[in-house]
C-alpha positions as CSV (number, residue, x, y, z in Angstrom):
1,X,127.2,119.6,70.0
2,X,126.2,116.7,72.1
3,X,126.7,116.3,75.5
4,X,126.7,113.2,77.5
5,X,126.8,112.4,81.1
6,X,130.3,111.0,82.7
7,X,129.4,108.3,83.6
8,X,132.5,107.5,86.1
9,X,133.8,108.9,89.3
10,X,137.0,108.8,91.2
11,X,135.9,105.3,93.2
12,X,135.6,103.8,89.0
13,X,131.4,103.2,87.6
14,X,128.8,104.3,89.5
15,X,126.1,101.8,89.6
16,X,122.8,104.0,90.4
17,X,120.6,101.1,88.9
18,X,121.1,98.3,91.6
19,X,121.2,100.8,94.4
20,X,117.9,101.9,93.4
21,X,116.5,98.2,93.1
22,X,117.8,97.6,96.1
23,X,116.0,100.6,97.8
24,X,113.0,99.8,95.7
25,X,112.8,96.5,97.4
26,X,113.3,97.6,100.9
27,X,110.2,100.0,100.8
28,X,108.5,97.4,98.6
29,X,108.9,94.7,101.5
30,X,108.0,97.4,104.2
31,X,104.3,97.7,102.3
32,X,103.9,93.8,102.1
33,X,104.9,93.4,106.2
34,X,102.7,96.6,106.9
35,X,100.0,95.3,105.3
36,X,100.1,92.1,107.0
37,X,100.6,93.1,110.7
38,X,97.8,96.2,110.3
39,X,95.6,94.3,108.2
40,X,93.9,96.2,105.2
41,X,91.5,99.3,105.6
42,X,87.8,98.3,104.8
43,X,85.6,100.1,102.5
44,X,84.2,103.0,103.8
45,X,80.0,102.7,104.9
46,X,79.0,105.9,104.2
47,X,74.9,105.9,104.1
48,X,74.3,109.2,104.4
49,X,75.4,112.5,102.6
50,X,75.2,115.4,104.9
51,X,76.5,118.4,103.2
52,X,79.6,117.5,102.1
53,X,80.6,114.6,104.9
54,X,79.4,111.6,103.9
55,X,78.3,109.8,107.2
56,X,77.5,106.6,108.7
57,X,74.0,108.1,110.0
58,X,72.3,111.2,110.1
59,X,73.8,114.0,112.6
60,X,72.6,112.9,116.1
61,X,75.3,114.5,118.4
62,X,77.1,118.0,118.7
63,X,80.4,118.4,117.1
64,X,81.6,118.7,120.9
65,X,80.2,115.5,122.0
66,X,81.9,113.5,119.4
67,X,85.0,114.7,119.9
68,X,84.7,114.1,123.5
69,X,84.3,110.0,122.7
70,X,88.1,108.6,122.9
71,X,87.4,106.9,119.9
72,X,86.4,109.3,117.2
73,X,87.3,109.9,113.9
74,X,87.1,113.8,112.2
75,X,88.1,115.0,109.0
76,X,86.9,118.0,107.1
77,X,85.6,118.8,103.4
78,X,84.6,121.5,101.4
79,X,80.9,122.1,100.6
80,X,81.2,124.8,98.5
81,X,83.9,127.7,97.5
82,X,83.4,129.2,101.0
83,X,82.5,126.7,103.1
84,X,84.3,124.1,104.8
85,X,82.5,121.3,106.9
86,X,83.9,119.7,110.1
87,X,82.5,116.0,109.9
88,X,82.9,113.4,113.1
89,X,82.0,109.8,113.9
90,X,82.6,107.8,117.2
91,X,84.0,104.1,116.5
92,X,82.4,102.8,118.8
93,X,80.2,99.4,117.5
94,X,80.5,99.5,113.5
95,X,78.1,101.2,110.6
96,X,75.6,101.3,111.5
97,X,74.6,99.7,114.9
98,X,76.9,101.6,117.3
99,X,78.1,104.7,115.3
100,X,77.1,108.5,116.2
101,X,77.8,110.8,114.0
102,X,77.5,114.7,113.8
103,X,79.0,117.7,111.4
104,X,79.1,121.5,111.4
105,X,79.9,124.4,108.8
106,X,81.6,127.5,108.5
107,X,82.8,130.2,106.6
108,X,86.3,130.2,105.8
């Protein structure tokens, strides 16, 4: 026995095809405009691997200090299958001339 989709409702064909190129191309053109008004993301200058955080410069500042700059950024990564790192940068300057960085570790 074979069974087949219908293929028509009440309203007559359903057209799911050019509903979904049209969708396609909304979210395509929302990409292209987002990319020019932001600009694209630069590759990343890490120069140092500390633990697992791979940093601009060695550790130079607390954890709480960073945090405390209004421009920072923080993320965390995994050093091993217990450990998770807390890594942070200020954005101040650029890689390397104006950039502190620090990091810290714990058990999880």
């Amino acid at each position: 026995m074979r069974f087949t989709r219908d293929r028509t409702t009440e309203g007559g064909p359903r057209e799911p095809v050019r509903r979904r190129r049209f969708l396609g191309g909304i979210g395509a053109t929302g990409l292209t405009t987002a990319a020019v008004i932001f600009g694209r993301p630069e590759a990343a200058q890490a120069a140092v691997a500390w633990r697992c955080c791979h940093l601009c410069k060695s550790p130079s500042i607390s954890l709480n200090s960073c945090k405390s700059y209004s421009g920072h950024y923080l993320w965390y990564c995994t050093a091993e299958a217990r450990i998770q790192c807390q890594c942070c940068e200020t954005k101040s300057g650029g890689c390397p001339s104006g950039v502190k960085s620090a990091g810290g570790c714990f058990y999880v």
